[in-house]
N, CA, C and O atoms as CSV, one atom per row, in Angstrom:
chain,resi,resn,atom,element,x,y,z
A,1,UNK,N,N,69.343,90.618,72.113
A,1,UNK,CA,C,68.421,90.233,71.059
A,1,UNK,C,C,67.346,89.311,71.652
A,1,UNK,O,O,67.684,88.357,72.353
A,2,UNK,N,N,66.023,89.584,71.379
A,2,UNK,CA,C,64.796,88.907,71.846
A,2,UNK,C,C,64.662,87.531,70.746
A,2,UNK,O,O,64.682,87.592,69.517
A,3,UNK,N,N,64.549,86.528,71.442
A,3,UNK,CA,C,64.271,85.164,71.038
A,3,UNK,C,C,63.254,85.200,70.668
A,3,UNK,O,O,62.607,86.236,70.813
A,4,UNK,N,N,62.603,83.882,69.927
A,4,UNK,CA,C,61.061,83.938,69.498
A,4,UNK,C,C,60.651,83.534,70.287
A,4,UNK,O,O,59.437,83.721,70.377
A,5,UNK,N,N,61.178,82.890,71.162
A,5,UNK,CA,C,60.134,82.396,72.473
A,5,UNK,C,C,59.922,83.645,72.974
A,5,UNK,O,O,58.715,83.889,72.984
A,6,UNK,N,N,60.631,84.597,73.421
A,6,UNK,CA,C,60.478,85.673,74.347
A,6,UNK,C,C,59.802,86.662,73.697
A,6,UNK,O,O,59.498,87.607,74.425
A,7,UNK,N,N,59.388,86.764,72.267
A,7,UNK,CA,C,58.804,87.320,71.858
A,7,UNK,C,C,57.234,87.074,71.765
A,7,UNK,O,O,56.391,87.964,71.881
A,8,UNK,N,N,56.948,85.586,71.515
A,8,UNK,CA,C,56.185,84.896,71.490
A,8,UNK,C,C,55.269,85.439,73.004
A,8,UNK,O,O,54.201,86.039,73.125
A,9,UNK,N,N,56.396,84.834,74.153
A,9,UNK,CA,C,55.387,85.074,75.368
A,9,UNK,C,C,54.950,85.886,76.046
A,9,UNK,O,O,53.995,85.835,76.821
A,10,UNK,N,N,56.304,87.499,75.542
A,10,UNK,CA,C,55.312,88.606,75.625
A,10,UNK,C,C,54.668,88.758,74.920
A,10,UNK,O,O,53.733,89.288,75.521
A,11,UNK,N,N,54.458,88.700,74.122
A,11,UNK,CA,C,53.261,88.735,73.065
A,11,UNK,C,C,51.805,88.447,73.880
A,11,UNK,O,O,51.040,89.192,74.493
A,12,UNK,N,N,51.803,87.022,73.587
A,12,UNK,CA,C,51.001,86.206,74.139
A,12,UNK,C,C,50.564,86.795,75.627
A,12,UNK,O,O,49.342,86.888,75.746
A,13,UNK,N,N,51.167,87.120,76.536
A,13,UNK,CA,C,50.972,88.125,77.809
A,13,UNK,C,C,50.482,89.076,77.981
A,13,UNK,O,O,49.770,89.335,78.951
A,14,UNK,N,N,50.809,89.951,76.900
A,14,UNK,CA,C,50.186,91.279,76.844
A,14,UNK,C,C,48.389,91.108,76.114
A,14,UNK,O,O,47.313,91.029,76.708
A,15,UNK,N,N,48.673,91.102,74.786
A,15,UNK,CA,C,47.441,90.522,74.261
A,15,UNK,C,C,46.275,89.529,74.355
A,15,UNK,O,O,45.209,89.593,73.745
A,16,UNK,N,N,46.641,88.677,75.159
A,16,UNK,CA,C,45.934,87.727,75.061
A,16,UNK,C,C,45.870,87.678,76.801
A,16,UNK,O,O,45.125,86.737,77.075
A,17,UNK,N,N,46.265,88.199,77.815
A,17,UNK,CA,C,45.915,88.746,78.866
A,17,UNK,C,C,45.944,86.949,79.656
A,17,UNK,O,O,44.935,86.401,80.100
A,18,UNK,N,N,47.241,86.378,79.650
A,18,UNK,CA,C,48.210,85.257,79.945
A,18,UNK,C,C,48.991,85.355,80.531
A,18,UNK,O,O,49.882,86.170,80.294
A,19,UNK,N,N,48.988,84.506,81.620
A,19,UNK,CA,C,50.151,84.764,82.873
A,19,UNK,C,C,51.500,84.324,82.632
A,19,UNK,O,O,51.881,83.158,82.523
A,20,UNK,N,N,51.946,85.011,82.584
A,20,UNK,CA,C,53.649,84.572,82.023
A,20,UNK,C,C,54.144,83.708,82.169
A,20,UNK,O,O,54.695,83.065,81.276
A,21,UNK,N,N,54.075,83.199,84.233
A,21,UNK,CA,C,53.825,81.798,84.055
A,21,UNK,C,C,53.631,80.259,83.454
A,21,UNK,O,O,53.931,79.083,83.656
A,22,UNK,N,N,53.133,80.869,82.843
A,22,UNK,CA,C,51.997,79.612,82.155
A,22,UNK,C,C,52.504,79.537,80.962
A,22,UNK,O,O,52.253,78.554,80.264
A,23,UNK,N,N,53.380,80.651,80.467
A,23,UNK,CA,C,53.534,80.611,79.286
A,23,UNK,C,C,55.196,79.567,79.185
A,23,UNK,O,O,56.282,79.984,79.586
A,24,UNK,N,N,54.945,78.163,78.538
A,24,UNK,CA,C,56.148,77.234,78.920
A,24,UNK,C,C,56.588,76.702,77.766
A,24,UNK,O,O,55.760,77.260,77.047
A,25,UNK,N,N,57.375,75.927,76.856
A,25,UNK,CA,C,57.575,75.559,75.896
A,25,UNK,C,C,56.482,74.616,75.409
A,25,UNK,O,O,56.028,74.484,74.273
A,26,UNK,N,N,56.101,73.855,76.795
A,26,UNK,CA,C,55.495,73.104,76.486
A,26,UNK,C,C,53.486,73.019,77.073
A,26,UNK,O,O,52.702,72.081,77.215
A,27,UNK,N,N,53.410,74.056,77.196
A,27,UNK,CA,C,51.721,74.259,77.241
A,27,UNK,C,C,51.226,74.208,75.978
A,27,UNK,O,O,51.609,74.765,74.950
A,28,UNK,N,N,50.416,73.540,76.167
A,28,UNK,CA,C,49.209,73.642,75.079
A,28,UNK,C,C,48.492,74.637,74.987
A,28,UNK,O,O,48.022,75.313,75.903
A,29,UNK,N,N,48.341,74.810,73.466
A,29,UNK,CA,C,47.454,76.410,73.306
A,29,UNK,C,C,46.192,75.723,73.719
A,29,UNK,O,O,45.385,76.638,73.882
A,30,UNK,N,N,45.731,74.827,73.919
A,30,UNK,CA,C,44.153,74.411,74.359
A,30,UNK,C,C,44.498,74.991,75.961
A,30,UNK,O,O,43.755,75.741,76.595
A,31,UNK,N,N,45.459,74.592,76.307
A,31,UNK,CA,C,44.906,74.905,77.917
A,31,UNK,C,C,45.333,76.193,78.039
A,31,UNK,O,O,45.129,76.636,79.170
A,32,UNK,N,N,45.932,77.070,77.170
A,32,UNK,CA,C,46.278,78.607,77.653
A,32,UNK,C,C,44.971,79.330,77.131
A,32,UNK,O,O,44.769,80.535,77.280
A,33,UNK,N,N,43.778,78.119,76.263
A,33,UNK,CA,C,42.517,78.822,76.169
A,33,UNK,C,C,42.863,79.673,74.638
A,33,UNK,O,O,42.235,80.716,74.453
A,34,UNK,N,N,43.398,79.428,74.060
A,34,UNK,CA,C,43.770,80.143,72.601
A,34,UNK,C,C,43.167,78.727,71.502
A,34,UNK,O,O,43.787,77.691,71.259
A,35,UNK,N,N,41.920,79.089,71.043
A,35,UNK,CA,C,41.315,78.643,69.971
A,35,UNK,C,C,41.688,79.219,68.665
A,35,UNK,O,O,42.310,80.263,68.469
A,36,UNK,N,N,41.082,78.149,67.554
A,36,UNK,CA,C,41.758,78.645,66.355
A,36,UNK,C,C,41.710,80.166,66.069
A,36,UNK,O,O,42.650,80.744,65.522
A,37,UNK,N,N,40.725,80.706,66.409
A,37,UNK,CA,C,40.675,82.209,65.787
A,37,UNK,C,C,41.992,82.942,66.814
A,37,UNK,O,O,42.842,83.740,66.419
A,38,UNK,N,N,41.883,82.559,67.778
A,38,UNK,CA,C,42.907,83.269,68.664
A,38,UNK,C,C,44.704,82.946,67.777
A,38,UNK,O,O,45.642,83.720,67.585
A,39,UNK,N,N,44.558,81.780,67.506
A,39,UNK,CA,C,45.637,81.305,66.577
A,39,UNK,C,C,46.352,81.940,65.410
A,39,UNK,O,O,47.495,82.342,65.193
A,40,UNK,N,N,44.947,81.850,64.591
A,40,UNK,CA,C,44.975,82.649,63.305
A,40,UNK,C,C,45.407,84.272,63.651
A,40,UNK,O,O,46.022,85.003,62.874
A,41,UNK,N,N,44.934,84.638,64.994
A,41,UNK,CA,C,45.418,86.442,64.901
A,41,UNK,C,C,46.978,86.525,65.130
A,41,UNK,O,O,47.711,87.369,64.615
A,42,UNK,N,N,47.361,85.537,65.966
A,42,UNK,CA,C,48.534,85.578,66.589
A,42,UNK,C,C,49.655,85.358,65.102
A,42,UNK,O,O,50.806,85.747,64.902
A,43,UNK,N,N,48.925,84.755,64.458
A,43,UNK,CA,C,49.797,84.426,63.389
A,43,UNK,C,C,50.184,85.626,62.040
A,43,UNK,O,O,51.016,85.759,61.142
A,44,UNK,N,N,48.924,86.372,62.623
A,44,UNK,CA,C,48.809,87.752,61.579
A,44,UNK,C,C,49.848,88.374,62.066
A,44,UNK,O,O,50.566,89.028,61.311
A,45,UNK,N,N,50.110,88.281,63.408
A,45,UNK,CA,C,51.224,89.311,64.248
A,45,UNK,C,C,52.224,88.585,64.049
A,45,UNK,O,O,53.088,89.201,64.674
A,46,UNK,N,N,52.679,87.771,63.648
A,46,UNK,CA,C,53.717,86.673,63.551
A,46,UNK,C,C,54.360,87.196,61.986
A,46,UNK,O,O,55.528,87.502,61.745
A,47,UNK,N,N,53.576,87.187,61.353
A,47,UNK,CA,C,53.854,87.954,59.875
A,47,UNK,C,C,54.174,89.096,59.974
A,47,UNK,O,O,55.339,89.440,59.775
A,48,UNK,N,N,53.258,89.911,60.291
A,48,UNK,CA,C,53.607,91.491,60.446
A,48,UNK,C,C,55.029,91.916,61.326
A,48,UNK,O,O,55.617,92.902,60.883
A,49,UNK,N,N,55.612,91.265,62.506
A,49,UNK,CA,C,56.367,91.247,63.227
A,49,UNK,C,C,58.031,90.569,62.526
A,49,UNK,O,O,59.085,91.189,62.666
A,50,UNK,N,N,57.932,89.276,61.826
A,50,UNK,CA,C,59.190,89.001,61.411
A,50,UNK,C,C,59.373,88.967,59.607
A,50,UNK,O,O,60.307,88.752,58.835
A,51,UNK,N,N,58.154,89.253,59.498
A,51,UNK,CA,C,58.128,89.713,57.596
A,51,UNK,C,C,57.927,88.193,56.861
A,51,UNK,O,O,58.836,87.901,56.084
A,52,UNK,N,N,57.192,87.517,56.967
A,52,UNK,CA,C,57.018,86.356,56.693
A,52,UNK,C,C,55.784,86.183,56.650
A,52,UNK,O,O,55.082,86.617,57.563
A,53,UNK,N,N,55.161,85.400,55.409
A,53,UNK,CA,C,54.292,84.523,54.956
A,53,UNK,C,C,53.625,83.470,55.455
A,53,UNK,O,O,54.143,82.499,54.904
A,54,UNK,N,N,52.624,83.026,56.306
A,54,UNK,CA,C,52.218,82.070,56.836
A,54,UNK,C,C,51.032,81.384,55.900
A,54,UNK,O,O,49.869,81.772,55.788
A,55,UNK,N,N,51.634,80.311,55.295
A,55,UNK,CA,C,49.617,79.727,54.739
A,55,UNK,C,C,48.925,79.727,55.471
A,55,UNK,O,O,49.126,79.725,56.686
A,56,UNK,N,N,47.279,79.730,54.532
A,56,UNK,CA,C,46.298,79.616,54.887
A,56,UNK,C,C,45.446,78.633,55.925
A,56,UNK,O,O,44.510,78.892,56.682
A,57,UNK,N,N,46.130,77.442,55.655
A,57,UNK,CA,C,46.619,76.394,56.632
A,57,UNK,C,C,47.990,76.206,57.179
A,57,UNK,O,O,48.773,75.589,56.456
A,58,UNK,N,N,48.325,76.544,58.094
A,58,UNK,CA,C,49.451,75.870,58.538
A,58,UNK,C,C,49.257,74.904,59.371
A,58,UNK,O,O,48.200,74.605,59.926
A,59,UNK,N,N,50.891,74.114,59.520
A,59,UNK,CA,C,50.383,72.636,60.331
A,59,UNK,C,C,49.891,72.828,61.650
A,59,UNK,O,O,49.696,73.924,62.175
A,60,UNK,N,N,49.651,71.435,62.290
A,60,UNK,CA,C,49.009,71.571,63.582
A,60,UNK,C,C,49.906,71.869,64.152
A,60,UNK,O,O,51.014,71.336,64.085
A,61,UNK,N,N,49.475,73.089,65.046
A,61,UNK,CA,C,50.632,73.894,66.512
A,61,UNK,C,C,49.550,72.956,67.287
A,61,UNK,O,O,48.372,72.694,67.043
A,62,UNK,N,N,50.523,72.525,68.415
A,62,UNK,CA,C,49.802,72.549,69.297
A,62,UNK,C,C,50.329,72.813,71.064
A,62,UNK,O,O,49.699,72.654,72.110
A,63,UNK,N,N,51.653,73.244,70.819
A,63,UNK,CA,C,52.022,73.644,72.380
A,63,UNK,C,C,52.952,74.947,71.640
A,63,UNK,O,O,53.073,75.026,70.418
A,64,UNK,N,N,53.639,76.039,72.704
A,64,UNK,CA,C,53.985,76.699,72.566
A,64,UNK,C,C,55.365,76.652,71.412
A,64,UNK,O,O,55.819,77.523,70.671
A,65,UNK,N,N,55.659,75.598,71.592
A,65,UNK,CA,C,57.040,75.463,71.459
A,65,UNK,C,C,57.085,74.805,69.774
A,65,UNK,O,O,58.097,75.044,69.115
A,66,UNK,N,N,55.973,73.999,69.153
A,66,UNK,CA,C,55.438,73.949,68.311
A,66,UNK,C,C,55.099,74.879,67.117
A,66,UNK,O,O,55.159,74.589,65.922
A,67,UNK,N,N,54.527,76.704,67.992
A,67,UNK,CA,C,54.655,77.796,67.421
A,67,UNK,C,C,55.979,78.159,66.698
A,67,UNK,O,O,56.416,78.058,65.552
A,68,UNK,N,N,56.539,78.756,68.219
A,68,UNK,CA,C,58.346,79.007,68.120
A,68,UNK,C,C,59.166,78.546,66.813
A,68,UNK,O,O,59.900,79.059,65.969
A,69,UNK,N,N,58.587,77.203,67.147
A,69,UNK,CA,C,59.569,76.156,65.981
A,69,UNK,C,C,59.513,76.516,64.539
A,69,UNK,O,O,60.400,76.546,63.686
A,70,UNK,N,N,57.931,76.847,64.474
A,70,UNK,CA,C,57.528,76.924,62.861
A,70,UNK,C,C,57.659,78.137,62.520
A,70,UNK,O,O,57.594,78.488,61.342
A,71,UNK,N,N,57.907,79.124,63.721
A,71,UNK,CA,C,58.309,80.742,63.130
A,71,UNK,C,C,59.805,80.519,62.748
A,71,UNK,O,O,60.411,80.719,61.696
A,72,UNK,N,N,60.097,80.156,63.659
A,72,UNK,CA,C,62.236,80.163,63.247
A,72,UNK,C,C,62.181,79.617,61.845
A,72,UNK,O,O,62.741,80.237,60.941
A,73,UNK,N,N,61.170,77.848,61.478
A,73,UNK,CA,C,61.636,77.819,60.719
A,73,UNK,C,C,60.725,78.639,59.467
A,73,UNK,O,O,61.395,78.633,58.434
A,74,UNK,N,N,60.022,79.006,59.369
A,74,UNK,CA,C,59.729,80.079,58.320
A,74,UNK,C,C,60.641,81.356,57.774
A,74,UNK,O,O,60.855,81.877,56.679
A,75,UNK,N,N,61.016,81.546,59.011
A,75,UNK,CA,C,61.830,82.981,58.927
A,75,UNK,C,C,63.064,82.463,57.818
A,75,UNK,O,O,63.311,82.873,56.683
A,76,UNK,N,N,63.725,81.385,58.645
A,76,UNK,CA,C,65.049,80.799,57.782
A,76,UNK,C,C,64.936,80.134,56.452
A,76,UNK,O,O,65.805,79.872,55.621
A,77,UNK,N,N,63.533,79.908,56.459
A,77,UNK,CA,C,63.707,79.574,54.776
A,77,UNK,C,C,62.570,80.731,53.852
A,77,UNK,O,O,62.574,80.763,52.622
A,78,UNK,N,N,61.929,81.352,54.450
A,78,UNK,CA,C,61.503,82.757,53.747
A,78,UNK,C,C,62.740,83.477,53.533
A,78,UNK,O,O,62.995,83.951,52.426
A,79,UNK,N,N,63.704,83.617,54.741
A,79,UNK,CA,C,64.964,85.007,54.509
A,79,UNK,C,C,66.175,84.091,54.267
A,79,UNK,O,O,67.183,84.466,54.866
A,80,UNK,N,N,66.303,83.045,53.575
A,80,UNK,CA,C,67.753,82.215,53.046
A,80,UNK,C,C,68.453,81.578,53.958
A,80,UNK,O,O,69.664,81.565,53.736
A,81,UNK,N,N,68.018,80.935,55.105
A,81,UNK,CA,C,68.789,80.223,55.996
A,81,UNK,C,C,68.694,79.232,55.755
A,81,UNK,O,O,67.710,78.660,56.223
A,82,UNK,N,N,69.803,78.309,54.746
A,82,UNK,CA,C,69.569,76.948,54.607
A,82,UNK,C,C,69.760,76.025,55.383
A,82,UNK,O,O,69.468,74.862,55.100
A,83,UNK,N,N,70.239,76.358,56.405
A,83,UNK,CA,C,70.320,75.400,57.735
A,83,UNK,C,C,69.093,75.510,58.569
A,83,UNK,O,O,69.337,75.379,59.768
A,84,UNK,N,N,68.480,75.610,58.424
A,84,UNK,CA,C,66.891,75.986,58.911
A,84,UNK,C,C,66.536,74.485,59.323
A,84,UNK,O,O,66.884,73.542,58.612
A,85,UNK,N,N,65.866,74.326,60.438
A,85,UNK,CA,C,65.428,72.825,60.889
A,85,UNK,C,C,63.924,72.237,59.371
A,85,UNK,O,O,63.429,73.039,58.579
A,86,UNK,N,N,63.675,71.125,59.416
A,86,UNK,CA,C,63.102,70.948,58.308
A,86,UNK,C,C,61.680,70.607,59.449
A,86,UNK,O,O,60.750,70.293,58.706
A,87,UNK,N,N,61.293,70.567,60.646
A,87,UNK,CA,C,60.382,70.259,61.381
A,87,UNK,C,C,59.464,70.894,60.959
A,87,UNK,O,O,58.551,70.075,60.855
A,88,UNK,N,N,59.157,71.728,60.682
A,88,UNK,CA,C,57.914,72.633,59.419
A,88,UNK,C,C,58.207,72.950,58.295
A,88,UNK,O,O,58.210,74.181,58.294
A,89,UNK,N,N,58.496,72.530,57.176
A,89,UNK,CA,C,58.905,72.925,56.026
A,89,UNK,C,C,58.280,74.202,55.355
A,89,UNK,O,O,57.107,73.922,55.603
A,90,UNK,N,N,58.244,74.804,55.019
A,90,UNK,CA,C,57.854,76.216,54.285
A,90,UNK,C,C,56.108,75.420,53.746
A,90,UNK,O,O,55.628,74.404,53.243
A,91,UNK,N,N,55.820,76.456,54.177
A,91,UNK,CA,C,54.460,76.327,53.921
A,91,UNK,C,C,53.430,77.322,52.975
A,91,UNK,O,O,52.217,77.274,52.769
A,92,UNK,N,N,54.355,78.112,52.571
A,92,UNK,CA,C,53.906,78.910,51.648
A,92,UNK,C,C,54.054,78.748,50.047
A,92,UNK,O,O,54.734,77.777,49.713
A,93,UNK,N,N,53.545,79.514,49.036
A,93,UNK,CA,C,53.759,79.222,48.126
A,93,UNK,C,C,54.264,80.388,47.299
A,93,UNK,O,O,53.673,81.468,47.294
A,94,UNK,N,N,55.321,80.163,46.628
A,94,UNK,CA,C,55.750,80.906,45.472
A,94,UNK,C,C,55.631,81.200,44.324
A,94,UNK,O,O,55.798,80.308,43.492
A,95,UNK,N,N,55.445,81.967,44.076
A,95,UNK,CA,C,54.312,82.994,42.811
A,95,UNK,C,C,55.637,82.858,41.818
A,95,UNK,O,O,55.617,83.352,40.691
């Protein structure tokens, strides 16, 4: 089973044409050169990929691992994991 990191950094590798390398828990999306719009797409694929809702704002990412964090915890409290870390709280809203 593929982790979100490992999903994350192929991701990020293929698309965004990023040396795997580089890709660390703890790089900053400023220095891997991923600006907000680059952000915002990654996040479209982030939805489309684990079935989850991202607001319009979400909080500040700002290293890889920052991402990771706020997908796991989306996933676990979009799909009922109440043990879900509270480090990003759900950021969406319910209709």
């Amino acid at each position: 089973m593929t982790t979100t990191f490992e999903w994350l950094r192929t991701t990020l590798a293929q698309d965004y044409n990023l040396e795997p390398a580089a890709l660390t828990p703890d790089a900053s999306l400023e220095s891997l050169g991923l600006d907000s719009l680059a952000v915002a797409e990654l996040l479209f694929a982030v939805e489309e990929k684990f079935k989850i809702t991202v607001a319009a704002e979400p909080p500040p990412l700002k290293t890889l691992s920052d991402v990771f964090q706020f997908i796991d915890a989306q996933i676990a409290v979009q799909h009922g994991d109440l043990t879900a870390t509270d480090k990003f709280p759900s950021t969406s809203s319910s209709i």
